[in-house]
KOLRO-515411 format. One record per residue (C-alpha): residue in one letter; x, y, z. Coordinates in pm, whole numbers. Layout:
<nodes>
("A", (X, Y, Z))
...
</nodes>
This chain:
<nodes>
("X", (-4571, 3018, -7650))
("X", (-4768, 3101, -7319))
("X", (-5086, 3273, -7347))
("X", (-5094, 3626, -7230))
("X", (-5245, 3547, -6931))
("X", (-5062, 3271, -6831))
("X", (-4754, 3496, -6910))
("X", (-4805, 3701, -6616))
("X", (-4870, 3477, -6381))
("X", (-4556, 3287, -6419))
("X", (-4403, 3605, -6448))
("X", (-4528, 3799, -6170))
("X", (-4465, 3487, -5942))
("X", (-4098, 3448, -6066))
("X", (-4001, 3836, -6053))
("X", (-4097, 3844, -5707))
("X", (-3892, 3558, -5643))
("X", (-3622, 3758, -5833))
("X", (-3646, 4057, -5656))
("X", (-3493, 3903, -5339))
("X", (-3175, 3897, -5463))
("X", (-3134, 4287, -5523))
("X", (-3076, 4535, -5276))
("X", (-3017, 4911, -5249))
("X", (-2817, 4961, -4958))
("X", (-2622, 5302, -4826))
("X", (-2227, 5320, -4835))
("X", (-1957, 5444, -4591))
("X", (-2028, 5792, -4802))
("X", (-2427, 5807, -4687))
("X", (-2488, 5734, -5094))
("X", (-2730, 5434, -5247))
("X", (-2571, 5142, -5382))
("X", (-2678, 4859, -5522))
("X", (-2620, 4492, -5380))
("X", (-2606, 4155, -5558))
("X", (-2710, 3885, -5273))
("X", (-2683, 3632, -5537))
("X", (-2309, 3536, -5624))
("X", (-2156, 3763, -5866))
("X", (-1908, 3597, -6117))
("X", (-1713, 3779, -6393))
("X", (-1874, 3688, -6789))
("X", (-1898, 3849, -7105))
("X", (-2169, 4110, -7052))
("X", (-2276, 4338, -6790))
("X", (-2463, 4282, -6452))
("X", (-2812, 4287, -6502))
("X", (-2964, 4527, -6215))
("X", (-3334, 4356, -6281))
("X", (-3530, 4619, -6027))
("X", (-3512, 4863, -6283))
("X", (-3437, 4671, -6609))
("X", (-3723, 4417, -6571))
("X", (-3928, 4571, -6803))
("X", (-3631, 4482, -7080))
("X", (-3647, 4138, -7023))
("X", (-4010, 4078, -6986))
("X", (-4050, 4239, -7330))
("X", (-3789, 3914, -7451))
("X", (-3943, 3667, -7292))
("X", (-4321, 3777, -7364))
("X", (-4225, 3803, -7775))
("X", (-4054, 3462, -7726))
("X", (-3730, 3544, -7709))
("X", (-3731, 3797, -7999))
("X", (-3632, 4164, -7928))
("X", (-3580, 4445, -8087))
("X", (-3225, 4543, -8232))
("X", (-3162, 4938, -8282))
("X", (-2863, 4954, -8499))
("X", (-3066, 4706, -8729))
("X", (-3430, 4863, -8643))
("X", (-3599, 4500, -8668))
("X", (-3672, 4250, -8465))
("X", (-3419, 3976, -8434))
("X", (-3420, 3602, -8264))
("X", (-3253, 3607, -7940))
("X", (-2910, 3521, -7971))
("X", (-2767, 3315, -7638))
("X", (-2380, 3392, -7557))
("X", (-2135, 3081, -7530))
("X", (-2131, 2943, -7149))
("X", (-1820, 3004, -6930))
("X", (-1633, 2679, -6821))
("X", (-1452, 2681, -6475))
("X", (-1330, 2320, -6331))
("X", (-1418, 2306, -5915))
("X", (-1210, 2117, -5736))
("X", (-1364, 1976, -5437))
("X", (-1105, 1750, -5160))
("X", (-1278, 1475, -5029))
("X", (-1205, 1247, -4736))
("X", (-1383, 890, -4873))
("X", (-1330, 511, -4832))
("X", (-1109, 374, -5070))
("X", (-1275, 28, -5144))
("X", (-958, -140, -5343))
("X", (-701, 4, -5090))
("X", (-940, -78, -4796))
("X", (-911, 288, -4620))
("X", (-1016, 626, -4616))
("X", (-760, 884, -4834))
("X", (-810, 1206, -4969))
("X", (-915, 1262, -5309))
("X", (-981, 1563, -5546))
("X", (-1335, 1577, -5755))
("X", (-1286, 1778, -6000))
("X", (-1637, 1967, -6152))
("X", (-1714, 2112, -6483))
("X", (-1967, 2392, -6404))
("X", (-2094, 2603, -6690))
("X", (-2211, 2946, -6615))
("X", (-2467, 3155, -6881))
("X", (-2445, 3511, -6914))
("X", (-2617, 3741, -6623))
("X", (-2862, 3780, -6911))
("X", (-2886, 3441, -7027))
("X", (-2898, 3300, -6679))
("X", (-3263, 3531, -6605))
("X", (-3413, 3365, -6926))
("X", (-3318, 3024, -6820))
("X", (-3401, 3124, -6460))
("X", (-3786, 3222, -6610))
("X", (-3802, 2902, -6827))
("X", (-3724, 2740, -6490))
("X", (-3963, 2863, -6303))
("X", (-4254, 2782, -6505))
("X", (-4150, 2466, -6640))
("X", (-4088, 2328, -6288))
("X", (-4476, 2376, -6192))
("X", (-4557, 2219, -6501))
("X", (-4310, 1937, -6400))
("X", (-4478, 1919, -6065))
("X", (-4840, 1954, -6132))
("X", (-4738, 1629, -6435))
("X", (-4524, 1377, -6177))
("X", (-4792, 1489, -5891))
("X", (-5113, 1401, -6121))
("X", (-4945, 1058, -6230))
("X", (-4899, 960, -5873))
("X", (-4488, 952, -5808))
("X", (-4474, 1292, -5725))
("X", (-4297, 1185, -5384))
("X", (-3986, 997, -5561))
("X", (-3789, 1272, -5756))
("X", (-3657, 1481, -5485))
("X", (-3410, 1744, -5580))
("X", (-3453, 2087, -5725))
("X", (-3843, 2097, -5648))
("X", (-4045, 2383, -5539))
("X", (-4331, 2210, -5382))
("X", (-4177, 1990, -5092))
("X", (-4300, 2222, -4835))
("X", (-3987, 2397, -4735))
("X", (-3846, 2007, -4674))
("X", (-3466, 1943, -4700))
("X", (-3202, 1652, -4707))
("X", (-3279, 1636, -4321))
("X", (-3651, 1509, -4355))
("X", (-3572, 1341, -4704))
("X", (-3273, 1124, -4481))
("X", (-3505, 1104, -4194))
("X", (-3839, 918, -4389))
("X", (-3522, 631, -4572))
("X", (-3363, 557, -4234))
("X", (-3715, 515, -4071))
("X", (-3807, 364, -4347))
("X", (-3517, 105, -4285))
("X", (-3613, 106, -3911))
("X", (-3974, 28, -3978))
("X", (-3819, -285, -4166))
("X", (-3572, -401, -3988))
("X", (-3431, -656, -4156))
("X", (-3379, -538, -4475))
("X", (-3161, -419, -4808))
("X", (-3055, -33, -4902))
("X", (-2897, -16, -5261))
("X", (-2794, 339, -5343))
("X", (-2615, 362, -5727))
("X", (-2465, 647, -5885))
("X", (-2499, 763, -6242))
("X", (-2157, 798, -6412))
("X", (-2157, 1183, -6569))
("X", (-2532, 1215, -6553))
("X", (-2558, 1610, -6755))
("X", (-2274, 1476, -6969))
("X", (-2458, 1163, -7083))
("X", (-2818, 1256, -7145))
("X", (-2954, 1179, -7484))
("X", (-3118, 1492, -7679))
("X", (-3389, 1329, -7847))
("X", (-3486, 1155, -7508))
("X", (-3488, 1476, -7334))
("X", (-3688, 1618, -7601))
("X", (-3955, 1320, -7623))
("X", (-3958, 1415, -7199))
("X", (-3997, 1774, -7261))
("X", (-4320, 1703, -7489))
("X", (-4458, 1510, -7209))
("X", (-4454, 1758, -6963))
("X", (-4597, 2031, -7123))
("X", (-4859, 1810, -7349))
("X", (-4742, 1970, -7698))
("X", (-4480, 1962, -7944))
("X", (-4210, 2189, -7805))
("X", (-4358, 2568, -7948))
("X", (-4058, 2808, -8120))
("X", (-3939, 2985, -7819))
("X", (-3879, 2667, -7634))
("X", (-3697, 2458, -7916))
("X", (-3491, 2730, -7916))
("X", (-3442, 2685, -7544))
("X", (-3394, 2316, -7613))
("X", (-3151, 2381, -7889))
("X", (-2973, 2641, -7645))
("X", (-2877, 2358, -7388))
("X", (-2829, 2059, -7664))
("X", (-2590, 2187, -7912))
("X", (-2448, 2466, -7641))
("X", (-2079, 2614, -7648))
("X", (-1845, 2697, -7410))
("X", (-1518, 2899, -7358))
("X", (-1313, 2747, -7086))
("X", (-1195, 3028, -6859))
("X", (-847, 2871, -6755))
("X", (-812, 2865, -7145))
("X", (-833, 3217, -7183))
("X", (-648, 3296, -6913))
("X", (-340, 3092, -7035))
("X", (-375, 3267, -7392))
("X", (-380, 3570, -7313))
("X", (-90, 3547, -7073))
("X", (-343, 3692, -6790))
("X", (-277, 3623, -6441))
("X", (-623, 3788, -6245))
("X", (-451, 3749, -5884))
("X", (-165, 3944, -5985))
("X", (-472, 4193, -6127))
("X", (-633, 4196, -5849))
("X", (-321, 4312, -5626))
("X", (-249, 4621, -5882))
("X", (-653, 4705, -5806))
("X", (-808, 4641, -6183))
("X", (-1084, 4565, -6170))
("X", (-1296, 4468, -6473))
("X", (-1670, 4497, -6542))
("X", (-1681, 4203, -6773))
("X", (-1482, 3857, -6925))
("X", (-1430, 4041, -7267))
("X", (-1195, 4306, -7112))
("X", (-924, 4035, -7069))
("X", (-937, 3921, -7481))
("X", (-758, 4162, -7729))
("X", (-965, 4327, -7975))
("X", (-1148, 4689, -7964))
("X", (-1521, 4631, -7993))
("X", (-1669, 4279, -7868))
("X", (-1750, 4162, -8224))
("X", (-1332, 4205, -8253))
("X", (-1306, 3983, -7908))
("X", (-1523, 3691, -8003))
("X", (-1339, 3682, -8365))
("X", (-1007, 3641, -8166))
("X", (-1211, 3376, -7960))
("X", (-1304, 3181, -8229))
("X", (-1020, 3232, -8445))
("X", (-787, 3093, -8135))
("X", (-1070, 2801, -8098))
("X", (-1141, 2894, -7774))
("X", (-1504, 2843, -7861))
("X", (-1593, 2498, -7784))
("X", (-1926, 2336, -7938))
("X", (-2067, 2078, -7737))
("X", (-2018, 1741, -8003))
("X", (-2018, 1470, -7759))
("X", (-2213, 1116, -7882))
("X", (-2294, 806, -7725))
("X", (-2056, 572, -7790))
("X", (-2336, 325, -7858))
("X", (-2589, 455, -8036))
("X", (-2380, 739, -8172))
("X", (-2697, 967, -8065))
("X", (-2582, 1350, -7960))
("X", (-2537, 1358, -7551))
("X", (-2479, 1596, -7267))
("X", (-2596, 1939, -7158))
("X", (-2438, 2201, -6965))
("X", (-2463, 2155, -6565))
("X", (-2474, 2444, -6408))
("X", (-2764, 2646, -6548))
("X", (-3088, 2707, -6362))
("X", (-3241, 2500, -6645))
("X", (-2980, 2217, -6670))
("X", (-3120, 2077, -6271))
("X", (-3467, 2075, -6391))
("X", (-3413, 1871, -6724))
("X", (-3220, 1638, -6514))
("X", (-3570, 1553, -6384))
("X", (-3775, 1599, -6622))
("X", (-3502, 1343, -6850))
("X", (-3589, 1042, -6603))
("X", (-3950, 1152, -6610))
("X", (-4101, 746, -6699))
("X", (-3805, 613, -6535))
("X", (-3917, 743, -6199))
("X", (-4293, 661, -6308))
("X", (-4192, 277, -6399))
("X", (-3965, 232, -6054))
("X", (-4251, 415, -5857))
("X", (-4537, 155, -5997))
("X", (-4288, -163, -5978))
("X", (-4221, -50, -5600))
("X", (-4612, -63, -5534))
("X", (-4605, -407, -5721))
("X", (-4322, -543, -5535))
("X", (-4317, -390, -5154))
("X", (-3989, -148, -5229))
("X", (-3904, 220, -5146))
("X", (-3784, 410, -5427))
("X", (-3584, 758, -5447))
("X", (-3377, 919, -5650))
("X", (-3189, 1214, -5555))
("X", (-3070, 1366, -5909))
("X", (-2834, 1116, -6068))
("X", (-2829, 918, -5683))
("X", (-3072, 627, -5678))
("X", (-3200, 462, -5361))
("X", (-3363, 145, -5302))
("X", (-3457, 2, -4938))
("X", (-3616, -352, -5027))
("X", (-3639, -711, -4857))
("X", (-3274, -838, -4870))
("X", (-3404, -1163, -5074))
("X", (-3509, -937, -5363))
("X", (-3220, -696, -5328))
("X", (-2953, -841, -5639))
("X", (-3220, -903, -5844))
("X", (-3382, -543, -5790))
("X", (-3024, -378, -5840))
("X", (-2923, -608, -6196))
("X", (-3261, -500, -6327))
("X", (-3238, -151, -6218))
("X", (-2871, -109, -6414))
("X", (-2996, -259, -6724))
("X", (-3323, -62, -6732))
("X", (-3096, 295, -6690))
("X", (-2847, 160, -6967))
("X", (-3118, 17, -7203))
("X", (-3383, 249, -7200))
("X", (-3184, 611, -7086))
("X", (-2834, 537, -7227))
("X", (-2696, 571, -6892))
("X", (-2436, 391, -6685))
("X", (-2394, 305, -6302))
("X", (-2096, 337, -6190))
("X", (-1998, -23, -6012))
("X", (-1740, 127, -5762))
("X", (-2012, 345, -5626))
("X", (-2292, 89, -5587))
("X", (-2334, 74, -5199))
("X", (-2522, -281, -5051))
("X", (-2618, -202, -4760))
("X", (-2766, -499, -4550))
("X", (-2947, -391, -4264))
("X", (-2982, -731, -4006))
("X", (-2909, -870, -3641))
("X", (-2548, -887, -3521))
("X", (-2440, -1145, -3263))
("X", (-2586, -943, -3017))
("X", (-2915, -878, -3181))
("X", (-2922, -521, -3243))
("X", (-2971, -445, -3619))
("X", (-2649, -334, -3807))
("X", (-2541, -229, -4135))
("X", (-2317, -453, -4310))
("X", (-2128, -368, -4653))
("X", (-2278, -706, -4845))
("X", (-2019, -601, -5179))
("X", (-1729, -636, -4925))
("X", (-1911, -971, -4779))
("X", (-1925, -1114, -5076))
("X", (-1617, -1008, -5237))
("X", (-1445, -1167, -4944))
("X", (-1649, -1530, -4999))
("X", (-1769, -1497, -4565))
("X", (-2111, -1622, -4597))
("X", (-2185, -1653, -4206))
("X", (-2075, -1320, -3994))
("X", (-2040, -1397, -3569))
("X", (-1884, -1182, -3323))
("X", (-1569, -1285, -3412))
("X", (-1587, -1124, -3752))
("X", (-1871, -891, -3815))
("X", (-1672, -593, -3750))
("X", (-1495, -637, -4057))
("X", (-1833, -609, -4289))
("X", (-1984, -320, -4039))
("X", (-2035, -14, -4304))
("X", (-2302, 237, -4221))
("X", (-2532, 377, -4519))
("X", (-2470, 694, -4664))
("X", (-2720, 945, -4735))
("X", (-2760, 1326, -4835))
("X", (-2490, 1381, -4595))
("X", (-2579, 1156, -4313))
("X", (-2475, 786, -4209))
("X", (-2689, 541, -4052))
("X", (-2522, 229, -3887))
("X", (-2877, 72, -3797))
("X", (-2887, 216, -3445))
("X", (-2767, 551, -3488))
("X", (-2722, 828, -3715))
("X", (-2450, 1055, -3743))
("X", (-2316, 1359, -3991))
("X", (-2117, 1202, -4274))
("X", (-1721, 1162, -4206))
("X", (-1620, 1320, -4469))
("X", (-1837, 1647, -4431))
("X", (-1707, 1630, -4118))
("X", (-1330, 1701, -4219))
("X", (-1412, 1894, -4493))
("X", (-1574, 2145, -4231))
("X", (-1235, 2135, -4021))
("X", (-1057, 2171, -4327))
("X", (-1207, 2501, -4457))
("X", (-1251, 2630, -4081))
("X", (-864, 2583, -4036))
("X", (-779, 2739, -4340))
("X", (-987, 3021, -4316))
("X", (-833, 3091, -3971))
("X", (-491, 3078, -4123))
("X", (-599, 3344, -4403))
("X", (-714, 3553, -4132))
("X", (-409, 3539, -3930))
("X", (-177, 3587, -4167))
("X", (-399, 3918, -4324))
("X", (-370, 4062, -3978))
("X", (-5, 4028, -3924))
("X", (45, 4143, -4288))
("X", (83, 4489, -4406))
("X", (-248, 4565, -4431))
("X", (-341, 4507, -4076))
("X", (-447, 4801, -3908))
("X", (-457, 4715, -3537))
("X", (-377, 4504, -3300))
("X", (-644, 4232, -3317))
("X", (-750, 3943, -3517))
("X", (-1107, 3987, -3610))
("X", (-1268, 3665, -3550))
("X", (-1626, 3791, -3594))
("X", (-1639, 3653, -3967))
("X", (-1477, 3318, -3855))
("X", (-1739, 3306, -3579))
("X", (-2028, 3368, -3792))
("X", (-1917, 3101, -4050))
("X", (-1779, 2793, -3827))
("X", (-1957, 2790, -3494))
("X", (-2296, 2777, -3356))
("X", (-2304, 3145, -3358))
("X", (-2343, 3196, -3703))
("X", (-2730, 3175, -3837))
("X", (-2708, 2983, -4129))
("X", (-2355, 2777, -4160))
("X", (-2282, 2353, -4179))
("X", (-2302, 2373, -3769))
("X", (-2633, 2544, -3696))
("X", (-2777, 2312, -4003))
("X", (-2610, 2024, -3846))
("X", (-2741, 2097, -3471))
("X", (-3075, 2135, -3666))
("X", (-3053, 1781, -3777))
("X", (-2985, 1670, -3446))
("X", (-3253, 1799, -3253))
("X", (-3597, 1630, -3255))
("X", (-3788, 1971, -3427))
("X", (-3622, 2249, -3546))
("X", (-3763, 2622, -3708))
("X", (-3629, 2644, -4049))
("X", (-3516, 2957, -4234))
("X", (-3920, 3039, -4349))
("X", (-3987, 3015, -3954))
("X", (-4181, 2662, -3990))
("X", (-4103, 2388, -3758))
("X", (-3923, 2071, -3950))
("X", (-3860, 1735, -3838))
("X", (-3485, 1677, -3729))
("X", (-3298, 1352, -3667))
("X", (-3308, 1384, -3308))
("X", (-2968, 1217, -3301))
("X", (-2710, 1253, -2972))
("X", (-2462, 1105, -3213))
("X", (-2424, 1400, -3432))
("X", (-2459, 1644, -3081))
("X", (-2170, 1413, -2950))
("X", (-1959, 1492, -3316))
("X", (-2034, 1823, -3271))
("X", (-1994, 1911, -2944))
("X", (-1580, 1978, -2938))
("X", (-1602, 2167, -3304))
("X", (-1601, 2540, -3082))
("X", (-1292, 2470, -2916))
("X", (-1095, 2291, -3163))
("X", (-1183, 2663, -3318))
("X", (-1036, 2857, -3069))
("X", (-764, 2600, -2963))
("X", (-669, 2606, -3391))
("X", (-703, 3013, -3373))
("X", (-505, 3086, -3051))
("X", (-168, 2830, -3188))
("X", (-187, 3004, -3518))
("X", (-218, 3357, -3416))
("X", (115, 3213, -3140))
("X", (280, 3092, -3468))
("X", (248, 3395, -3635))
("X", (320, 3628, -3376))
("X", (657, 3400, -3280))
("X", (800, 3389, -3662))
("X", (735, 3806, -3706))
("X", (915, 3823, -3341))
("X", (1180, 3668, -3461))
("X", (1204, 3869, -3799))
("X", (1195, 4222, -3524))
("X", (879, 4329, -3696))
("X", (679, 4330, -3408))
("X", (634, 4582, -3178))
("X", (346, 4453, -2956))
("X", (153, 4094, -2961))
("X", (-204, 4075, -3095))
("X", (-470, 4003, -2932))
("X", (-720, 3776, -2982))
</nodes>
């Protein structure tokens, strides 16, 4: 456990942080009410309003995750509830490499969300462990390779983190950028590695209220909510329409008191113990991704591995970054197979982890037949058996690196294709929602509101993907915290951008026509809306 001072530091610097996202705000009525401006999600207990219940949890967390129980009048060990599971499915516009073009596909993500209560406790464990984390990988040395989830970047972002590889790369010139993938990272990491890390980081074997953490994300359960839902026979849209609402999960289970709910959960085996194994070493894998801890072990789990690639970089002239489970490499091309082989069978021998092959990118970076520097896919090159490229047939091999988001072709860089469409996608479709709410019963004038389309798909919204992606184009930018950042300073991503506003209102004007034409034509309309 933390000593009683260093309790309240770590505390007082993460409750502020807290704080932010509660809010008292006034209602149409004139009377207070309270404001999540974190995202709300239905579980199995209560909200936690933390500006006035802080005191509750501090108590928790300063006896180690022991409280006090009432009906029992002792103190009991802190009890964490099972996670809930919900699949995201994310489209994707990518580059099929066997079919040899672009298609869309559907990723599908497990995310695993603790209770509001749980979620503060890891969100306090967090907090502290991440500056012990940093002050660790910063007094080593390699402090600059791990780059997500940190606190101490200076306000930096993917736009400076893409910025320093692709003028690293432009520095070089002739050079090699391997970027590799680990296959199911959260689902694959050892426990006793992650424990050995753990130790490391905080210089001690793990004390009792942190084990239990430990154990909390090793040997973790989940109920999956489209499980439940298909039990029960519950269909929440339909819900939603008939205006129940429902404070927690547990409403939606049979059973009187929640004791009675969780016995129908288990008895139905919707409780679901995490048992996965290696298939190698038959050692106990995987923790939950999605909790506020789960991102920092995901660092702290490739703590040496980070350490060993940082000192062999110095050794050998490389650049080395890892992004979470993404791994980057920018290296002299002569070195560059070796480098990746050795890189794979370090991950799989020493971390139990494996690269997935179909997402290992080559990038060569060299002359084309007109001498400007290009990026060439080398895995098609090779694949193909062309061992000389001329103007004739470089085109064919031309294949831009990908990066946080961004692509870089050797001379220019430009917002990632696929974020690109995704953008149009969800900007179409929420004009389509909007159109058809304001032509539908519940429309109460004779206007389309565009105001929240506005704010979240143009360049006059504040914080959206096209302010953030005009702030990668410029040269400087002021960031969110009002400092000034390094951008891009790319006219290739101004150019990409510069139709998106009226491919908005072109897309809003045909589908408000649409819909007014089909109501027309049903006699439901008595005048046109407006837009």
């Amino acid at each position: 456990m933390l000593t009683e001072e260093e309790f309240e530091d770590y505390w007082n610097g993460w409750s502020e942080q807290e704080l932010s996202n509660y809010k008292t705000i006034k209602n149409n009525s004139g009377k207070e009410a309270r404001k999540y401006l974190k995202k709300g999600y239905l579980h199995f207990d209560n909200r936690f309003w933390f500006p006035e219940r802080s005191e509750e949890l501090k108590i928790i967390l300063k006896n180690g995750l022991r409280f006090y129980n009432k009906n029992h009048k002792k103190h009991e060990s802190w009890a964490f509830s099972p996670f809930l599971k919900i699949l995201i499915q994310t489209p994707r516009y990518k580059y099929q490499q066997e079919e040899g073009h672009y298609d869309l596909e559907t990723k599908i993500r497990p995310i695993c969300f603790a209770s509001h209560i749980d979620s503060l406790i890891y969100g306090f464990y967090s907090y502290f462990l991440t500056k012990k984390y940093e002050s660790y990988i910063d007094k080593v040395g390699f402090g600059n390779c791990p780059l997500a989830y940190r606190s101490n970047l200076d306000g930096k972002c993917n736009i400076q983190f893409a910025k320093e590889v692709f003028d690293e790369i432009k520095h070089r010139g002739n050079c090699s950028a391997i970027a590799l993938d680990i296959k199911g990272y959260f689902d694959h990491i050892d426990h006793e590695i992650l424990k050995e890390k753990w130790i490391k980081v905080i210089g001690r074997k793990l004390p009792e209220d942190q084990f239990k953490l430990y154990k909390s994300l090793t040997e973790y359960s989940y109920v999956s909510k489209n499980s439940v839902l298909k039990k029960y026979q519950v269909d929440l849209k339909k819900l939603k329409k008939e205006n129940k609402n429902f404070e927690t999960f547990l409403e939606l289970i049979p059973g009187n008191k929640n004791y009675h709910k969780f016995e129908q959960l288990r008895t139905d085996r919707l409780i679901v113990k995490n048992n996965k194994r290696n298939k190698a070493s038959n050692r106990k894998v995987g923790i939950p991704q999605g909790s506020s801890m789960s991102a920092l072990l995901s660092n702290i789990y490739l703590l040496d591995f980070d350490k060993d690639l940082y000192e062999k970089s110095i050794k050998e002239g490389f650049f080395y970054r890892r992004y979470c489970d993404d791994i980057l490499i920018v290296c002299d091309s002569h070195i560059a197979e070796r480098l990746q082989n050795e890189i794979i069978q370090k991950i799989s021998d020493e971390y139990h982890l494996e690269i997935q092959n179909r997402k290992v990118e080559f990038t060569e970076f060299r002359p084309n037949s007109n001498g400007e520097i290009r990026a060439f896919n080398k895995k098609r090159q090779i694949k193909s058996g062309v061992t000389i490229t001329n103007s004739a047939n470089e085109k064919l091999f031309y294949k831009s690196l990908q990066y946080l988001g961004f692509e870089f072709n050797g001379q220019n860089i430009f917002i990632r294709s696929s974020s690109l469409s995704r953008y149009f996608r969800k900007m179409k479709s929420r004009i389509v929602k909007t159109v058809v709410m304001a032509y539908g019963r519940s429309g109460k004038d004779n206007k389309i509101w565009k105001q929240q389309i506005f704010e979240r798909y143009s360049h006059l919204g504040k914080r959206n993907f096209i302010t953030y992606a005009f702030n990668a184009s410029n040269e400087y930018y002021i960031n969110s915290n009002k400092k000034q950042k390094d951008g891009l300073n790319s006219p290739s991503i101004r150019k990409q951008l510069s139709r998106h506003f009226i491919v908005l209102q072109n897309t809003l004007r045909s589908k408000n026509d649409q819909r007014y034409e089909y109501k027309s034509s049903q006699g439901k309309m008595k005048s046109p809306k407006t837009i």
